[in-house]
C-alpha positions as CSV (number, residue, x, y, z in Angstrom):
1,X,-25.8,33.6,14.2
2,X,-22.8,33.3,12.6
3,X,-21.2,30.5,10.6
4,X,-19.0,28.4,12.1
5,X,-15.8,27.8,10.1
6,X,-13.7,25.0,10.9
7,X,-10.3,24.3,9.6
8,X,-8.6,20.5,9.2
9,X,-5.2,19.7,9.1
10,X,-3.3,16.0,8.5
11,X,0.2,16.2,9.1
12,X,0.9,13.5,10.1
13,X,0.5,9.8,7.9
14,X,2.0,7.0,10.0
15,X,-1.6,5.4,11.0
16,X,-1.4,3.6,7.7
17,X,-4.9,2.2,6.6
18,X,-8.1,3.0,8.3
19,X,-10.3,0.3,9.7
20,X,-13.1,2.9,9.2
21,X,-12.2,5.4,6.8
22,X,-15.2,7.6,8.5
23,X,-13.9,6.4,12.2
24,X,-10.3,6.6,11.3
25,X,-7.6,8.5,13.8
26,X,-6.1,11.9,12.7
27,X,-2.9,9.6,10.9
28,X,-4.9,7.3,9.1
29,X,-6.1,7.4,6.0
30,X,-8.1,5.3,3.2
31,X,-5.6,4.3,0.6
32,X,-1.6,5.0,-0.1
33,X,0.0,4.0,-3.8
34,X,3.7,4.0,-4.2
35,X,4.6,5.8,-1.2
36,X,6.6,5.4,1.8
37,X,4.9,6.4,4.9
38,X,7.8,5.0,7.7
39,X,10.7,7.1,6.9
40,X,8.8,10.2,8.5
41,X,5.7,10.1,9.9
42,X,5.0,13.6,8.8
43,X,5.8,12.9,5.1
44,X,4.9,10.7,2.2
45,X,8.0,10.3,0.4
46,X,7.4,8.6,-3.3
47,X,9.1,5.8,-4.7
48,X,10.8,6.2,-7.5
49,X,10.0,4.3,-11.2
50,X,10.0,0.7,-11.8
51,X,11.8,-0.1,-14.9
52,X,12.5,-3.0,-16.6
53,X,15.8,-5.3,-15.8
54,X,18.5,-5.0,-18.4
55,X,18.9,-7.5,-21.2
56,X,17.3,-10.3,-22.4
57,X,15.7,-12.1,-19.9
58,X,12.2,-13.5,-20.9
59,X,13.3,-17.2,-21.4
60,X,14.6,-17.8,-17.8
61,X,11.8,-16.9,-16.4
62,X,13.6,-15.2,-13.3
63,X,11.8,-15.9,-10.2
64,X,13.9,-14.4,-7.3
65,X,17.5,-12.7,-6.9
66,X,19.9,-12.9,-4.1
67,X,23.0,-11.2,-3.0
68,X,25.9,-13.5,-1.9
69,X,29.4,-13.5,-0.8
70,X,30.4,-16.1,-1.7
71,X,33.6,-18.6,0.2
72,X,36.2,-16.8,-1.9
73,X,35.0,-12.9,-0.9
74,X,33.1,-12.3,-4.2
75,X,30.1,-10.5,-3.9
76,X,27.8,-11.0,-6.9
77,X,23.6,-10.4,-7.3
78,X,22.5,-13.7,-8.5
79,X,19.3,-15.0,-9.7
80,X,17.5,-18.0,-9.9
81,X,15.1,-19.2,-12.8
82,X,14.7,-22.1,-15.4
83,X,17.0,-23.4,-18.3
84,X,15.4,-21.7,-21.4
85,X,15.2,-24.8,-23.2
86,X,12.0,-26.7,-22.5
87,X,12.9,-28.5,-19.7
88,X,12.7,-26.1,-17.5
89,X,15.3,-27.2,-15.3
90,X,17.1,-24.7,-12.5
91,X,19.1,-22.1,-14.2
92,X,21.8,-19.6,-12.2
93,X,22.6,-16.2,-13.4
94,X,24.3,-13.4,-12.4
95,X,26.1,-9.9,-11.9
96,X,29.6,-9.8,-11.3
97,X,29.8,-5.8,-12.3
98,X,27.3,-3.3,-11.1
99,X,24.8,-5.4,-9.5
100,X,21.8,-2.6,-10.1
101,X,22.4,-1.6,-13.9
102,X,24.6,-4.6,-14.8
103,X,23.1,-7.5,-17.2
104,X,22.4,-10.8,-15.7
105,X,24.2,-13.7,-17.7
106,X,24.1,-17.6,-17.3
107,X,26.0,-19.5,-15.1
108,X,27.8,-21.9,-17.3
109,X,28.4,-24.6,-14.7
110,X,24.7,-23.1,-12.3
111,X,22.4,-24.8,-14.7
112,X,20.3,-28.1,-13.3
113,X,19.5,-31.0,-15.7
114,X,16.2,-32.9,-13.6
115,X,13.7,-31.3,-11.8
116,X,11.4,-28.6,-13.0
117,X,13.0,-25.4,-10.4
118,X,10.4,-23.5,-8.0
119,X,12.5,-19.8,-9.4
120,X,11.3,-18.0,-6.0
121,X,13.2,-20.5,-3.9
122,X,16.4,-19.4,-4.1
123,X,17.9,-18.8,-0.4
124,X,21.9,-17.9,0.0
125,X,23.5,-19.9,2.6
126,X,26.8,-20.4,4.0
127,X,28.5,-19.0,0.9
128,X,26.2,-20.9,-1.9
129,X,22.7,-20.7,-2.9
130,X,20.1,-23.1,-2.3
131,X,16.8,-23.9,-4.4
132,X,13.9,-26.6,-4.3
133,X,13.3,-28.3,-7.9
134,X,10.3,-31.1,-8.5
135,X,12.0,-34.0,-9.5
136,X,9.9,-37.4,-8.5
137,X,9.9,-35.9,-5.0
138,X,10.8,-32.2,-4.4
139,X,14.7,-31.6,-3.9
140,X,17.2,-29.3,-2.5
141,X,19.7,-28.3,-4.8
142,X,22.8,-26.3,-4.1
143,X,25.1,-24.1,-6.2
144,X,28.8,-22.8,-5.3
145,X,30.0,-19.8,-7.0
146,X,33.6,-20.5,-5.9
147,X,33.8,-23.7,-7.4
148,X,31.4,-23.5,-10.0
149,X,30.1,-26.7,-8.5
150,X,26.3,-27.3,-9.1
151,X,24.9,-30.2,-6.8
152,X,21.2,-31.7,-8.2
153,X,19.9,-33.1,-4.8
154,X,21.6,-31.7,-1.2
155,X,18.8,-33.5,0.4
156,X,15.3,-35.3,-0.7
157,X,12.4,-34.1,1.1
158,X,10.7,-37.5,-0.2
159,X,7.5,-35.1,-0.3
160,X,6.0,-35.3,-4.2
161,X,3.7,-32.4,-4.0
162,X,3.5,-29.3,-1.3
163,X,0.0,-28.2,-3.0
164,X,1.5,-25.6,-5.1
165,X,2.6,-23.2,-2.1
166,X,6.6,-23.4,-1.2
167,X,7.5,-20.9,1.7
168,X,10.7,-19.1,1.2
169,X,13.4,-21.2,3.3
170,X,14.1,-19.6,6.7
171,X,17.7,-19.6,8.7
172,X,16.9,-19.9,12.2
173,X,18.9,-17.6,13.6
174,X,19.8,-19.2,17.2
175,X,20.7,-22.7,15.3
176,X,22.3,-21.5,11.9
177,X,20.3,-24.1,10.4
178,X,18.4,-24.1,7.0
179,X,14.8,-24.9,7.6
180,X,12.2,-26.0,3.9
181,X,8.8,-26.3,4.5
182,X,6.9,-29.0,2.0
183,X,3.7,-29.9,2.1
184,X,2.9,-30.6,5.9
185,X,6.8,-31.5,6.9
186,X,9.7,-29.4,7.5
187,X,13.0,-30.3,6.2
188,X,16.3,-28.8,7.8
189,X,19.9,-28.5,6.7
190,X,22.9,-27.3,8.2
191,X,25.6,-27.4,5.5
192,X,26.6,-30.7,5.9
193,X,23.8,-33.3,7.5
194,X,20.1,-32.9,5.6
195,X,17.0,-34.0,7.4
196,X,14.0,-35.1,5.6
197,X,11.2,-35.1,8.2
198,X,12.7,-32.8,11.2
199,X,9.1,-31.8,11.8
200,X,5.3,-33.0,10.5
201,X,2.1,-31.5,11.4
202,X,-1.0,-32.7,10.9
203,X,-2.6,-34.1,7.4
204,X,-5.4,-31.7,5.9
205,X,-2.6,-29.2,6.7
206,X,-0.2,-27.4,4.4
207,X,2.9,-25.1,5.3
208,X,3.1,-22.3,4.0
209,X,5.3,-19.4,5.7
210,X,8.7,-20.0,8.3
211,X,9.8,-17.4,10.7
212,X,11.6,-17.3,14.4
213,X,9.6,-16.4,17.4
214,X,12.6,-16.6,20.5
215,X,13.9,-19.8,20.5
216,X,11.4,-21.3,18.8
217,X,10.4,-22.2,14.4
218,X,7.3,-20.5,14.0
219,X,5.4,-22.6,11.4
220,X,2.6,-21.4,9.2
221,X,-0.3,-23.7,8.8
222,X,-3.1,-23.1,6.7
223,X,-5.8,-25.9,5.9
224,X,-6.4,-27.4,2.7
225,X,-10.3,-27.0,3.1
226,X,-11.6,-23.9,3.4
227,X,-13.7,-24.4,6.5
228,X,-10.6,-25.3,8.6
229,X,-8.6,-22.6,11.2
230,X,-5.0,-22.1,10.5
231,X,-2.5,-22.5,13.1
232,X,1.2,-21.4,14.1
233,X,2.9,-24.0,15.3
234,X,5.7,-22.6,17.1
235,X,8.5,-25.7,17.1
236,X,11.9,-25.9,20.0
237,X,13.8,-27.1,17.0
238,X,13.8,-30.4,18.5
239,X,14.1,-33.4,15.9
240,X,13.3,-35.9,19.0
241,X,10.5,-34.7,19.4
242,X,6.6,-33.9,17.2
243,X,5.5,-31.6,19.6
244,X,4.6,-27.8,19.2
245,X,3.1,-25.1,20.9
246,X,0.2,-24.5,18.6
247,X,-1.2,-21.1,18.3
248,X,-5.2,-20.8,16.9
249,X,-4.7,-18.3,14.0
250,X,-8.5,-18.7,13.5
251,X,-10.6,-19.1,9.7
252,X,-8.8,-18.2,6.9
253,X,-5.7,-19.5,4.8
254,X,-2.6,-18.0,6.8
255,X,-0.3,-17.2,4.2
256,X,2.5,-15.0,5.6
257,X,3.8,-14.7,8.8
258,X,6.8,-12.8,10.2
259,X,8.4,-11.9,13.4
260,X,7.5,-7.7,13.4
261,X,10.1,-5.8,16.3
262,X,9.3,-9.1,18.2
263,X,5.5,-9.7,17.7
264,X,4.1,-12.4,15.1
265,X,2.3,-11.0,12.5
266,X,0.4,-13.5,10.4
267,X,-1.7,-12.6,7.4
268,X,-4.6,-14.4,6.1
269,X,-7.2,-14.6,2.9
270,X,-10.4,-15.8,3.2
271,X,-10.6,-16.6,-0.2
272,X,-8.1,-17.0,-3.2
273,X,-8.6,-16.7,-7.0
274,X,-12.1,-16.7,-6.7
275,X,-14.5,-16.7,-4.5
276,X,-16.0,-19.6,-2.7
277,X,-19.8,-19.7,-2.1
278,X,-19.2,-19.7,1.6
279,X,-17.7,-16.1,1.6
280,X,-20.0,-13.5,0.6
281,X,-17.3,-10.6,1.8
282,X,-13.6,-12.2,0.9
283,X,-11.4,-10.6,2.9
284,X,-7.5,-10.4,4.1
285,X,-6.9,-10.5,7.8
286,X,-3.9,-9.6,10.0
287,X,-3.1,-11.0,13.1
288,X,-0.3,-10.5,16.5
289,X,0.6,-12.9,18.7
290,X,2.7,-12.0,21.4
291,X,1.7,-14.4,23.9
292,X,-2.0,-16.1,24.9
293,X,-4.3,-15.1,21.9
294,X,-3.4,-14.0,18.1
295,X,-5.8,-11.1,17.7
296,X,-6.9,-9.2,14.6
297,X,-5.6,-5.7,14.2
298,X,-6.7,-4.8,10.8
299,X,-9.0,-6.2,8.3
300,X,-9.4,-5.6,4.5
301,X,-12.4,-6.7,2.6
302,X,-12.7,-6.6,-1.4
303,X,-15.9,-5.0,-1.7
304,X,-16.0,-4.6,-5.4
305,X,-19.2,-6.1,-7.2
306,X,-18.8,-10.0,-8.8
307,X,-16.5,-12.5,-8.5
308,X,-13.6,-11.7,-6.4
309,X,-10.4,-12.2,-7.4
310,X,-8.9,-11.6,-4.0
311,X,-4.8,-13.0,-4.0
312,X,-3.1,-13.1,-1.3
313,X,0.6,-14.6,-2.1
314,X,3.2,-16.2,0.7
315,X,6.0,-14.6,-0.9
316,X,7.4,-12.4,1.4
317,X,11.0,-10.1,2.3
318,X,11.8,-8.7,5.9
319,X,13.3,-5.5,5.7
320,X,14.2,-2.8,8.5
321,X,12.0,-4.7,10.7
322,X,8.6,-4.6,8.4
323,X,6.8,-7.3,6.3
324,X,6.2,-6.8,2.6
325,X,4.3,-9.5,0.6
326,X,2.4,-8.9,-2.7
327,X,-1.9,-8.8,-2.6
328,X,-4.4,-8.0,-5.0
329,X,-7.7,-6.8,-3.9
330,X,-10.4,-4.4,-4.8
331,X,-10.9,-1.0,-2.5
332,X,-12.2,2.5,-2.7
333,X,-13.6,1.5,-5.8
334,X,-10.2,-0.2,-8.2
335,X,-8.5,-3.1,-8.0
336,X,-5.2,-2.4,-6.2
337,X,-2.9,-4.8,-6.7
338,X,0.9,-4.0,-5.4
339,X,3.4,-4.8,-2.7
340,X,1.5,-4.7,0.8
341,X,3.6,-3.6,4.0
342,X,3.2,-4.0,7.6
343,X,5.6,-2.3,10.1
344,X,5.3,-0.4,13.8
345,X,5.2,3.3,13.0
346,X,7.0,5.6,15.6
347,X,3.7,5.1,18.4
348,X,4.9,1.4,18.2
349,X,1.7,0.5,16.9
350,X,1.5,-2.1,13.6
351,X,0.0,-0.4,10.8
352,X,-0.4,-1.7,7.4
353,X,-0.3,0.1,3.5
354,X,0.2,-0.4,-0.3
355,X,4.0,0.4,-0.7
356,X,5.5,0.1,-4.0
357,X,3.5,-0.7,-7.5
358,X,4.9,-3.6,-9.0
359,X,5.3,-2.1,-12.5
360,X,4.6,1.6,-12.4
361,X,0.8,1.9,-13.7
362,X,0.7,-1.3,-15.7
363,X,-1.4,-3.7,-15.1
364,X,-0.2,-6.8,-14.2
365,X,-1.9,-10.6,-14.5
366,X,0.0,-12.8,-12.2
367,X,3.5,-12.3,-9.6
368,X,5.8,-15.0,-9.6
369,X,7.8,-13.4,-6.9
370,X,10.2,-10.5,-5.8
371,X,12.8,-9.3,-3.8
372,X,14.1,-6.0,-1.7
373,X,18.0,-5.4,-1.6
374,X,18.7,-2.5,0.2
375,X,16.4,0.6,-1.3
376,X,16.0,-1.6,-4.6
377,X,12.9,-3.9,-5.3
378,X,12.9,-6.6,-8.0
379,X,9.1,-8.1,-9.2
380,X,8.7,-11.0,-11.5
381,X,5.7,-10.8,-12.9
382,X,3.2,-12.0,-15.6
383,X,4.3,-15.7,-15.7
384,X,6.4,-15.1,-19.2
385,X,9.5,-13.8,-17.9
386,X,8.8,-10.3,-17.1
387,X,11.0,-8.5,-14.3
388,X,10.8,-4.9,-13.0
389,X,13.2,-3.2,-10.7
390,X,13.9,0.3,-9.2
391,X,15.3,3.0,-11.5
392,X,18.7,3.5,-10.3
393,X,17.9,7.1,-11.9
394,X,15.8,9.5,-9.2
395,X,12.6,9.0,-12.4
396,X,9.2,9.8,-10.9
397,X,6.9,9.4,-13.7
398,X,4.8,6.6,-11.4
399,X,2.1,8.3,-9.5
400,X,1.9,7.9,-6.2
401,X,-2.0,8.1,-4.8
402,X,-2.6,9.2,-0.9
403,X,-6.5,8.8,-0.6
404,X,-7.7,10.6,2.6
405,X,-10.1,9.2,5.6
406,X,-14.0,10.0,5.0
407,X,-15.1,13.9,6.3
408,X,-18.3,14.5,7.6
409,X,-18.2,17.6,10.3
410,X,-18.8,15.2,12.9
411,X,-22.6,14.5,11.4
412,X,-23.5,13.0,8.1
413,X,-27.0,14.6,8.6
414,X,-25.3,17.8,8.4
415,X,-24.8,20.1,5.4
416,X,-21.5,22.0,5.3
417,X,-19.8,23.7,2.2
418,X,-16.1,23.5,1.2
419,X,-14.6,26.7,1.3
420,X,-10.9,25.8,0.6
421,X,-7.9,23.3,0.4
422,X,-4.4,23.5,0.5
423,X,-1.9,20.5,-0.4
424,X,1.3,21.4,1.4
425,X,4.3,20.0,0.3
426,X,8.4,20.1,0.4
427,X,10.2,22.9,-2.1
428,X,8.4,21.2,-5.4
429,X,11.0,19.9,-7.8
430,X,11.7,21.1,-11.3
431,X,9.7,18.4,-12.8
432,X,7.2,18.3,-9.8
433,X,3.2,18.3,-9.9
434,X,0.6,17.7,-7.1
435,X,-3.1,17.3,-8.7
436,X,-5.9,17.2,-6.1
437,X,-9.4,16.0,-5.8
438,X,-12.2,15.9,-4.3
439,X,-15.5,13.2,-3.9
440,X,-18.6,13.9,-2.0
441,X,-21.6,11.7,-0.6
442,X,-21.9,8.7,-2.4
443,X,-20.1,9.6,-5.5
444,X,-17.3,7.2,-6.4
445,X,-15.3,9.2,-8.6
446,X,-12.9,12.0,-8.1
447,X,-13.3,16.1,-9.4
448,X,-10.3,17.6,-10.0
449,X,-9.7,20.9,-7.8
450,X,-6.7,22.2,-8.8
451,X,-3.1,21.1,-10.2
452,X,0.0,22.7,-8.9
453,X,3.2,22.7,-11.3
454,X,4.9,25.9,-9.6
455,X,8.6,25.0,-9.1
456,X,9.9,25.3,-5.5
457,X,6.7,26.3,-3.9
458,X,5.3,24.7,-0.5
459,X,2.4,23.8,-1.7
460,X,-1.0,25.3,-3.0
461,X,-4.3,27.0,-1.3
462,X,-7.8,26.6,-3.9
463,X,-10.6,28.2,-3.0
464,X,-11.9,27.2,-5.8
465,X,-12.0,24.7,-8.6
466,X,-9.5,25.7,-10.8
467,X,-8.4,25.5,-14.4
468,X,-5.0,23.1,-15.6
469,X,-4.4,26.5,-17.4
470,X,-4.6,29.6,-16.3
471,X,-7.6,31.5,-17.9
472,X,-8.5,28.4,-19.3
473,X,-8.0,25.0,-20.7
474,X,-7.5,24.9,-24.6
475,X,-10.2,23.1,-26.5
476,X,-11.1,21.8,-29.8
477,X,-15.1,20.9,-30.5
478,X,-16.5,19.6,-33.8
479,X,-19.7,21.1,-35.8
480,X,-22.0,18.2,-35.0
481,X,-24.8,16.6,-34.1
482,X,-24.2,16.4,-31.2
483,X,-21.2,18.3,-30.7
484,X,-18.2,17.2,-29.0
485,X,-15.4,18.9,-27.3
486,X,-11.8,17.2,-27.2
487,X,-9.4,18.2,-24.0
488,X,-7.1,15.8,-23.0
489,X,-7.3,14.3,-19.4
490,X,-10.0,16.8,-18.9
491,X,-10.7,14.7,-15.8
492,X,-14.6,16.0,-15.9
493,X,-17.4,14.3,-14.5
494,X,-20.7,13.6,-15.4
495,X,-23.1,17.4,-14.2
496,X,-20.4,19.1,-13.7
497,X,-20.6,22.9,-14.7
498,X,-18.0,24.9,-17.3
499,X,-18.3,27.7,-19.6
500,X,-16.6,28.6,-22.7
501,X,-14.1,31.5,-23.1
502,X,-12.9,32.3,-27.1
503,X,-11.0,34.8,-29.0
504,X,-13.0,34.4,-32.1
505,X,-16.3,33.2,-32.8
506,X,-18.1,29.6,-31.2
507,X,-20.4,27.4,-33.3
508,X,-24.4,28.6,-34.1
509,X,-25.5,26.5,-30.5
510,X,-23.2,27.6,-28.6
511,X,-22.9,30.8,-26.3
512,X,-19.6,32.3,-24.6
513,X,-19.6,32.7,-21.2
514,X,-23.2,30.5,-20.3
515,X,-22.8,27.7,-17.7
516,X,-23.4,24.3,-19.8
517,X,-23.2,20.8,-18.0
518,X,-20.6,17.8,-19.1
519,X,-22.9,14.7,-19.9
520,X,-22.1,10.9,-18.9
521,X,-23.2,9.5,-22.8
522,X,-20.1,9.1,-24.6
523,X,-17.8,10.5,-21.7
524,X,-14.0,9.3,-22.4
525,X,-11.1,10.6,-21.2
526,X,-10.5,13.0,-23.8
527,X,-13.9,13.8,-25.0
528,X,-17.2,14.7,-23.8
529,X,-20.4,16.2,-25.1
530,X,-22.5,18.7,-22.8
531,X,-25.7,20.1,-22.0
532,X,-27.6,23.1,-21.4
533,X,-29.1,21.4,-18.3
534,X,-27.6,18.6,-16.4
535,X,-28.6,15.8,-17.9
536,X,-30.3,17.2,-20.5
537,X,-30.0,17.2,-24.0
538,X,-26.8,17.2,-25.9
539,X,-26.0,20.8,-27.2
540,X,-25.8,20.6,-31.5
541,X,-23.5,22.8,-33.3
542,X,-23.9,24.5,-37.0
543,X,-22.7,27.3,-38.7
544,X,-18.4,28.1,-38.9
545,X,-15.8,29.1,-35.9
546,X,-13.0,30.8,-34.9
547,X,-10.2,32.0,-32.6
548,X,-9.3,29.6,-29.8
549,X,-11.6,28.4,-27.7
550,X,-11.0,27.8,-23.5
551,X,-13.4,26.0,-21.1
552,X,-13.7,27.6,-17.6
553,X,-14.2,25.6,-14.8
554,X,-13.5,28.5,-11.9
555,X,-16.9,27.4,-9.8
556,X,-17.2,27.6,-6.1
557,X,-16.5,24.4,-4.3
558,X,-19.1,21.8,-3.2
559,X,-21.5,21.8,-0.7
560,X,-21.1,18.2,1.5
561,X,-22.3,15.9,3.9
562,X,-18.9,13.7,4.1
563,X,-16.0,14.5,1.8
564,X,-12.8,12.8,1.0
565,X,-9.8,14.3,-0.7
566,X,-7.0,12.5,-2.8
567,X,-3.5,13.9,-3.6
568,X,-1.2,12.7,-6.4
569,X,1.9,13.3,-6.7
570,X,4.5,12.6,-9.7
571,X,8.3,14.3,-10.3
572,X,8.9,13.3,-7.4
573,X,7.0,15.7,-4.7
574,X,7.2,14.9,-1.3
575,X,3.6,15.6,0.6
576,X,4.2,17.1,4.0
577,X,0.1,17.7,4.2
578,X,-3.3,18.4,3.7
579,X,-5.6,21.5,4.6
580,X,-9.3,22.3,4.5
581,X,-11.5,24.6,5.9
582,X,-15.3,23.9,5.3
583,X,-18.5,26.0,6.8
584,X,-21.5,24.5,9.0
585,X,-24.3,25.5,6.4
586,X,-26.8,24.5,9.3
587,X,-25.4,26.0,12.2
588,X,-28.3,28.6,12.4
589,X,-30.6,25.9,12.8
590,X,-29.1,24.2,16.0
């Protein structure tokens, strides 16, 4: 009989993430990092760099920025943080030339002097900009660029706490009024009158996200004890009147919620920080309500080992109709922990991905809020200051990750072996490289397959796993017990096969051209010792060397019962898809 040969194509990337990365649909995939999967549904267009803000910035501690135009017709960026004294009282800044590369500089007459400042509050409205500071109670303040007139308390909430969460302010967009959520009461102001207690919900209840839903508020309502449901509570604006059309947004803190192309989308943590002993899987949940029932469309669980440090912040922006919020949680095995999106992809179906990292591959330890202007992110992060924004220069030196669903032939009991895959891509840039991987089974790591550098090609076809270099990847090794051979970002795993090439002579223990096995004791990024057996014993070396030495890694590709691929991109390469052809090893038996 003969083998069956099957061939796989993606080309198109607009499912966003997979429920079941082994059940998912033909657009879906397992993970996306730092790419943007709505402009085309058949391409995954990277973002560029995050660099740092100009100047010197780290005392202000810079929690959000805003565009205004203000009552005189001048258009400044401005941003909001603390005085950089210790009082950390509100503090204005601002561009008044080149609002992308320009330096930020105080506001002589925009600083506060009570109240420590929430710095992610800022909201422009009617030609000023508004922020919450925490005096005795928590109070609106107000600052006019035109006049240069800063005003300490526009209104008095007469809350004293809101439990640490304060929802970006929302302008209704029927009413033109200025809604702030504290604590369990909504506040509203509309340029003129302020009103202190427009609406309360219940105690044991905390707001914590504002949006519109038709005519009405939509209100965010998460408990304050875990065990309780969150609600929407979706308010006619009516100050005569407590009543609300409450929505059950079932268990779980409801953090976010937005109006998506007319559908609420509300987004929900089981757990924050760390994890309670009622929640054995934390998890992030996403809801849509368009009438009757909020139902769950996609769920993501941290299923990492230990403690979770699932976060889940109510920061939020709206922009072209989809909801970006930050999140940190831990899938297909690392901590991911970048701006989130949620937006209808061309089907009109919501779908949800990582978009952009916050600070390029940094780490990060805390987000203290950000904003999207146009094509242009800002992230304040760290809790000392720190504040990345988009390169206004097309840099790509970020990579961005597309992780692939799970492949299994249609039957994990089956055994079928890779015979090749293609990454296809737009005309690669000068700077351009796509490096792609594979991981089998049950293994949680990646092997590299084969790196593609070739300027203006579509793409590249492996049919097997191939060298950086051609011929072979330079190598250094020491005369040692054991021995150990330097490459760096070798990207080798534990059993996998090589062989050396050399010009001259290799060390007394050492033979050119025999297959020897990489061993996980002592395996770094750079170095690694090897065997003459996987897992065996660590090869010693005596005796002198020469020439140049190259280790060969052209070997067949695996043999698989499921198989997942992932694609990085950096220089800016645009991936327009992924190809794989794989044989049923079995077929003769069926």
């Amino acid at each position: 009989m003969a083998t069956k040969e099957t061939t796989i194509l993606i080309s198109d990337f607009s499912g966003g993430i997979a429920d079941d990365t082994l059940q998912a649909r033909a657009n879906e995939f397992a993970l996306t990092k730092h790419f943007d999967i709505f402009s085309k549904k058949n391409r995954l267009i990277p973002y560029r760099d995050m660099e740092a803000e100009a100047g010197t910035l780290a005392a202000f501690k810079i929690g959000s920025v805003a565009l205004l135009t203000d009552s005189a017709g001048a258009q400044n960026l401005f941003a909001l943080g603390e005085t950089s004294d210790a009082n950390a009282y509100p503090q204005f800044l601002e561009k008044s030339v080149d609002m992308v590369t320009g330096t930020f500089a105080e506001s002589t007459t925009g600083a506060g002097a009570v109240g420590a400042v929430v710095a992610a509050s800022m909201f422009p409205y009617k030609n000023k900009l508004y922020g919450l500071n925490l005096d005795t109670t928590v109070k609106l303040f107000s600052y006019d660029p035109a006049s240069n007139t800063y005003t300490a308390a526009v209104g008095n909430t007469a809350k004293t706490t809101s439990n640490g969460i304060y929802p970006k302010m929302f302008r209704h967009p029927l009413d033109d009024i200025l809604y702030i959520g504290v604590g369990n009461q909504v506040s509203k102001y509309d340029g003129t009158t302020f009103t202190a207690a427009a609406y309360t919900a219940p105690i044991g209840m905390v707001i914590t996200s504002l949006t519109d839903y038709g005519v009405y508020l939509a209100i965010a309502l998460a408990p304050i004890d875990q065990s309780g449901k969150s609600y929407v509570a979706l308010w006619n604006r009516d100050t005569s009147s407590n009543y609300v059309e409450p929505v059950d947004f079932g268990e779980g803190a409801l953090m976010v919620l937005e109006n998506v192309g007319g559908t609420l989308v509300g987004v929900s943590a089981s757990a924050q920080t760390t994890a309670s002993v009622f929640d054995i899987t934390p998890k992030v949940i996403f809801r849509e309500f368009t009438g009757g029932l909020a139902r769950p469309f996609k769920e993501l669980r941290w299923n990492g080992t230990g403690a979770s440090t699932l976060l889940l912040y109510n920061y939020k922006e709206k922009v072209n109709d989809r909801l970006y919020f930050p999140l940190k949680i831990y899938t297909e095995n690392q901590t991911v922990w970048q701006l989130a999106v949620v937006g209808k992809n061309s089907q009109g179906r919501l779908v949800v991905t990582f978009d952009r990292l916050f600070n390029n591959d940094t780490a990060v330890t805390a987000i203290n809020g950000f904003n999207i202007i146009g094509d242009y992110a800002w992230v304040f992060f760290n809790g000392d200051g720190s504040i990345s924004r988009t390169n206004d220069a097309a840099t790509y030196t970020a990579t961005s990750v597309y992780d692939s669903q799970i492949f299994n032939g249609g039957d994990s009991l089956k055994e079928e072996h890779l015979v090749g895959v293609s990454v296809l891509t737009e005309a690669m840039p000068a700077d351009g490289k796509i490096v792609c991987y594979y991981r089998k089974n049950e293994e949680t790591t990646y092997t590299r397959i084969f790196q593609n550098t070739t300027d203006n090609s579509f793409g590249h076809d492996a049919v097997n796993i191939e060298n950086v270099a051609e011929g072979g990847d330079a190598v250094t090794m020491t005369q040692a017990t054991p021995c150990v051979v330097t490459l760096a970002g070798h990207k080798l795993l534990a059993g996998q096969p090589f062989r050396f090439i050399t010009s001259g002579a290799l060390y007394t223990g050492i033979t050119a051209g025999r297959i020897y096995y990489v061993l996980s004791t002592d395996l770094a990024a750079n170095t690694f010792k090897f065997a003459a057996t996987a897992g065996g014993t660590a090869i010693n070396t005596t005796g002198t060397q020469s020439g140049t030495h190259k280790l060969d890694r052209v070997f067949q590709l695996p043999d698989f019962r499921e198989i997942q691929f992932r694609a990085e991109s950096t220089g800016g390469v645009v991936i327009t898809g992924l190809r794989f052809k794989y044989q049923d090893k079995e077929s003769s038996k069926y």
